[in-house]
Structure formats: C-alpha cells, structure tokens
C-alpha positions in Angstrom: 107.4 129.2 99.5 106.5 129.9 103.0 108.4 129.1 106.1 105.0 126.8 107.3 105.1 125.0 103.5 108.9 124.2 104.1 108.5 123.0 107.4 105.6 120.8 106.3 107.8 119.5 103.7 110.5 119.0 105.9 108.2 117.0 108.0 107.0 115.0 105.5 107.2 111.1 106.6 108.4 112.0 109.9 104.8 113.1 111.9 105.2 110.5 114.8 108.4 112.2 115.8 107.1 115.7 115.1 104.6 114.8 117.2 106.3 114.1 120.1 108.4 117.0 119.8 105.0 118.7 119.9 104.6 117.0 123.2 107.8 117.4 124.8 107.7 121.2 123.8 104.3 121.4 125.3 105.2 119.8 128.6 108.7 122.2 128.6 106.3 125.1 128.3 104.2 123.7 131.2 107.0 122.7 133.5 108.6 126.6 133.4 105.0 128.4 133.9 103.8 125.7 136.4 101.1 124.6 135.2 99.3 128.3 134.4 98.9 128.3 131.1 97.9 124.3 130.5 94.5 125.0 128.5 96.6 127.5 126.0 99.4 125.0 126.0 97.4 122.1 124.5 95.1 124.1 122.3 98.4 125.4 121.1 99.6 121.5 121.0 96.3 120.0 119.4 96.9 122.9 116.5 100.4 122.1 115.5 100.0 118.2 116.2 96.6 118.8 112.9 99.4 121.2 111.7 102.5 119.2 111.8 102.4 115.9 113.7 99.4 114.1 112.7 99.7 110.8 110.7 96.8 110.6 108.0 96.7 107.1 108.3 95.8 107.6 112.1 92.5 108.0 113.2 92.2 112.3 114.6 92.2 112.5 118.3 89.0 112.7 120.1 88.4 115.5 122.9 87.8 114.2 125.9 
C-alpha cells in the first residue's frame, strides 16, 4: 500500500477538513513567498483539494 492510498484512507469521511487544511497550507505557502508563486500554489491546491479534499457529493469547482 502506498503512502497516497493510506493517506486517502485516512482521509476518508473527513474531505471538508482536508480541504481546508489544503487551504490554510496554500495561503501559509503564499504568506512566506509573498505572493510569488500564487498560480503554482493553487494549481498545487486545486490538485490535492481532487486529490484529497473534495466531497463527492459536492458539485467540482468551476475555474473562474
């Protein structure tokens, strides 16, 4: 079993909270580089929140 299938399992149940600590870490990330990196940050967010965070019974997040 891989580290990413444990985590998922882990995670099970519990994608609201994952997905704010997708956000929080996001905005940490943003706060020490000041701003610099913010289009890798949330491509980086938007692939762990379909990873990780995402709750099937929500509708996916639209690009705006």
């Amino acid at each position: 079993m891989s580290v990413m299938d444990k985590l998922k399992n882990m995670l099970k149940g519990h994608e609201d909270k994952a997905g704010k600590g997708i956000d929080r870490g996001g905005d940490y990330v943003d706060d020490k580089t000041r701003g610099k990196y913010t289009g890798q940050v949330d491509t980086a967010q938007d692939r762990a929140r379909e990873r990780f965070g995402s709750d099937p019974n929500q509708d996916p997040p639209t690009r705006t």
